[in-house]
matplotlib code that plots the C-alpha trace (Angstrom):
import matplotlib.pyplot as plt

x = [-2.9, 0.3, 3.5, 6.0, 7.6, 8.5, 5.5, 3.4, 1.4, -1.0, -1.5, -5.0, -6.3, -8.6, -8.8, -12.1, -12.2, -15.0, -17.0, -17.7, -13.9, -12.2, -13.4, -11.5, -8.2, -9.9, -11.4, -8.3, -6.8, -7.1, -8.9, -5.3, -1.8, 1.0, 3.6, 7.8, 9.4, 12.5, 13.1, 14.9, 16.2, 12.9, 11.3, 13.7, 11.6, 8.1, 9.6, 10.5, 7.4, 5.0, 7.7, 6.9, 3.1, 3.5, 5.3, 2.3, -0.6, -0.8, -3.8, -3.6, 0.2, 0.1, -0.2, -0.6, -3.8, -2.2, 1.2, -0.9, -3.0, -0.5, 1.6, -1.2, -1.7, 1.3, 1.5, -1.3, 0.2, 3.9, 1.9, -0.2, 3.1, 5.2, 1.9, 1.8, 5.6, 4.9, 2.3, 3.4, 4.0, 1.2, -1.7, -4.0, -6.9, -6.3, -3.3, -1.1, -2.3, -0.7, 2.4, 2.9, 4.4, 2.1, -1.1, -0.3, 0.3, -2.4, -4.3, -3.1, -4.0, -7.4, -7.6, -5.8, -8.0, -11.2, -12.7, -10.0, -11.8, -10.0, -9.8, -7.7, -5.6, -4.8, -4.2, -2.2, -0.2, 0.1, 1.7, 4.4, 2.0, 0.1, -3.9, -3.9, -1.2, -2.5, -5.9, -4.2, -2.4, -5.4, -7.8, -5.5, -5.4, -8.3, -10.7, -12.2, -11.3, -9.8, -12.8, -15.1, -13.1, -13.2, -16.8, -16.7, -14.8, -16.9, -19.4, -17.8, -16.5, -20.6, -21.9, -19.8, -20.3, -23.7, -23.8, -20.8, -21.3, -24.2, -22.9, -25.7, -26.1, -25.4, -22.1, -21.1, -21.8, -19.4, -16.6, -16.5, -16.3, -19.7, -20.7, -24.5, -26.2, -29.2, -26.5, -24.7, -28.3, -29.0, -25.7, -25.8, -29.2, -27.8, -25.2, -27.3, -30.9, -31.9, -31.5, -28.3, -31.2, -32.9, -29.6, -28.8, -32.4, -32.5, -28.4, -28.7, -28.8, -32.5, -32.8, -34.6, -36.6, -36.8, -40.4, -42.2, -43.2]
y = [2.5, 1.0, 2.6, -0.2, 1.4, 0.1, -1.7, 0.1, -1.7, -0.3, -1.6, -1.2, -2.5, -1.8, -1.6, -1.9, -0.9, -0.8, 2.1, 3.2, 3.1, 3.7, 7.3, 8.8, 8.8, 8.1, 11.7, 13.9, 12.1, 14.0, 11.9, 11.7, 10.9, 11.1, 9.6, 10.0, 6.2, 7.5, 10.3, 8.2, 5.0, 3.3, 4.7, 1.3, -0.5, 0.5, 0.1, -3.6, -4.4, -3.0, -4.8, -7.5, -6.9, -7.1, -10.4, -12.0, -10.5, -14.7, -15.8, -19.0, -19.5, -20.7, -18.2, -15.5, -14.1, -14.1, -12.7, -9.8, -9.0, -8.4, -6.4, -3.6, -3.7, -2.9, -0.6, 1.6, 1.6, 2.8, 5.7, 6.6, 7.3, 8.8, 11.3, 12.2, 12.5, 15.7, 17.4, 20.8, 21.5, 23.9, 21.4, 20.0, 17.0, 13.5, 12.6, 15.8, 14.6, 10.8, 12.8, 14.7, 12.8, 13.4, 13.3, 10.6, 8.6, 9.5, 8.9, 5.2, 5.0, 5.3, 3.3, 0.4, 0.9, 2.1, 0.7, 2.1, 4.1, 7.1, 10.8, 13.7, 13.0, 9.6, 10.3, 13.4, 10.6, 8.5, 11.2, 13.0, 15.9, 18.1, 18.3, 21.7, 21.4, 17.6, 19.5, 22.7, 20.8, 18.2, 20.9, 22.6, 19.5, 17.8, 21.0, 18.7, 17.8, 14.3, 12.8, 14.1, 12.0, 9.1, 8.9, 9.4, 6.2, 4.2, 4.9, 3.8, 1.0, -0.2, 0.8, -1.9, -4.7, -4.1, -4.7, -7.6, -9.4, -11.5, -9.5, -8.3, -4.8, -5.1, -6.8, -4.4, -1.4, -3.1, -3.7, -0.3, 1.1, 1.5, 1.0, 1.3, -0.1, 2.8, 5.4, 3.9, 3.6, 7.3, 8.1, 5.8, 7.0, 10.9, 10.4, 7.8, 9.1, 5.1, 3.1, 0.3, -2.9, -0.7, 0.4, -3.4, -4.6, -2.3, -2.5, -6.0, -6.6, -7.0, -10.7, -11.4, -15.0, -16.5, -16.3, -19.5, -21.9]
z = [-42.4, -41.6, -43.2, -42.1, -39.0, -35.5, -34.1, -31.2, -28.6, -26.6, -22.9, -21.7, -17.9, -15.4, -11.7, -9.7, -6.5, -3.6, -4.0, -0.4, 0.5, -2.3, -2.7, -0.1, -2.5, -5.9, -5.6, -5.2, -8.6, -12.2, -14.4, -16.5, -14.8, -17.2, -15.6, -17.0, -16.3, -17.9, -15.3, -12.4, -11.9, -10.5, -13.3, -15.0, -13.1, -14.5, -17.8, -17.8, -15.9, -18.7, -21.2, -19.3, -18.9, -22.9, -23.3, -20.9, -22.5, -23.5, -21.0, -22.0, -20.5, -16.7, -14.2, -17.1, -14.9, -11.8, -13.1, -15.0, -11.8, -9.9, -12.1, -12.6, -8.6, -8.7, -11.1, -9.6, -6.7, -7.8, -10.2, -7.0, -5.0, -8.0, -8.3, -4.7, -4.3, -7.0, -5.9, -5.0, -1.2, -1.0, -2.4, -0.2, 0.1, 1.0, -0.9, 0.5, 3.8, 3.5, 2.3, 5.6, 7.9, 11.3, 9.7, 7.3, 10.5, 12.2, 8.7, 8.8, 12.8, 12.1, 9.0, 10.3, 13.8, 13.0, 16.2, 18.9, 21.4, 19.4, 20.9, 19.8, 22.7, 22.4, 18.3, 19.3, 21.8, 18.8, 16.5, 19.1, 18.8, 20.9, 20.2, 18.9, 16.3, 14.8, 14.6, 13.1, 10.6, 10.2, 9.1, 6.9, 4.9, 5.0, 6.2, 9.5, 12.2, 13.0, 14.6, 12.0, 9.6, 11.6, 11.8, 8.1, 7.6, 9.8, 8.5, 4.9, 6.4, 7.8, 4.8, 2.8, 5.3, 5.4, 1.4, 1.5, 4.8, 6.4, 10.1, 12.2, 12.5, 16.1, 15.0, 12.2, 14.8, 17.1, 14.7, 13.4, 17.0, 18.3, 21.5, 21.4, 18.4, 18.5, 18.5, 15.2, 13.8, 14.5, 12.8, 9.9, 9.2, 9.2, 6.7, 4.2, 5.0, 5.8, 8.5, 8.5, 7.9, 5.3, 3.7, 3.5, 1.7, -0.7, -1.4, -2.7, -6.3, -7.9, -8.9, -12.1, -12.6, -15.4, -17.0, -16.5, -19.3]

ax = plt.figure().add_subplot(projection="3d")
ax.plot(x, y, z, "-o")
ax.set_aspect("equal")
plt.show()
């Protein structure tokens, strides 16, 4: 029951993201972030967005959608960097390793060129590192090596073409840095327990028909 005091609003939104590729980060969050916007300046800047957020929750003004989607994109993506700015500098995982400087880079090498012809050496180029020291500090975070994770995100990567795309799997195995198509279907097949075509088939959504009459 109301007792006549200041009116509170309540924001609620959702996000959905691929599955296969959006685990990588979504897994090292808490369920709950609690995040202070009155702590530093930019924290101003979170506060007249969701003030904003509130004055737009009107759908039916022009570009209300647009102006709301983009808001909570952004507003994930500020919270996201706010929470990985705090963790503390013994924490590991996939966030604390897009914090460090060297393996963040060489993080964002492989995601932005998952079908280079990578090797530690070349990444180790990449970085200003030498091989044993990216690996070193690699492992500590992310407990593998680098090339371990980049077959890893290949293989996310094929897995969500083959469910999104109409690509061959010749194609796919190609794109995602694979020279020989029986090799990527030996791999693929390891990590999913089906092969890429199979995968595909029995990926797509059920569709129901309507009973005849």
């Amino acid at each position: 029951m109301g007792r006549g005091g200041e009116v509170t609003k309540f924001i609620c939104e959702y996000m959905s993201c691929e599955p296969q590729l959006s685990r990588v980060f979504l897994a090292g969050l808490p369920p709950i972030l609690r995040v202070r916007i009155r702590d530093d300046a930019s924290g101003q800047w979170l506060e007249q967005s969701i003030r904003h957020t509130v004055d737009t929750l009107d759908a039916s003004k022009p570009g209300a959608k647009v102006v709301l989607a983009k808001l909570a994109e952004a507003l994930f993506v500020d919270t996201l960097r706010r929470y990985i700015a705090q963790l503390p500098q013994e924490h590991t995982g996939w966030l604390a390793g897009v914090r460090d400087s060297e393996v963040g880079q060489a993080l964002a090498l492989l995601h932005r060129k998952p079908a280079s012809p990578w090797t530690i050496a070349s990444l180790s180029k990449e970085v200003e590192m030498s091989r044993s020291a990216l690996a070193e500090r690699w492992r500590r975070f992310l407990s593998e090596t680098p090339m371990a994770y980049l077959t890893q995100w290949r293989l996310q990567l094929s897995a969500q073409m083959l469910t999104s795309t109409h690509s061959s799997v010749a194609q796919i195995a190609a794109e995602v840095g694979y020279e020989s198509e029986s090799s990527f279907n030996r791999t693929f097949k390891r990590e999913f327990n089906l092969p890429p075509a199979k995968f595909r088939l029995e990926s797509r959504p059920t569709r129901r028909h309507a009973p005849a009459h």
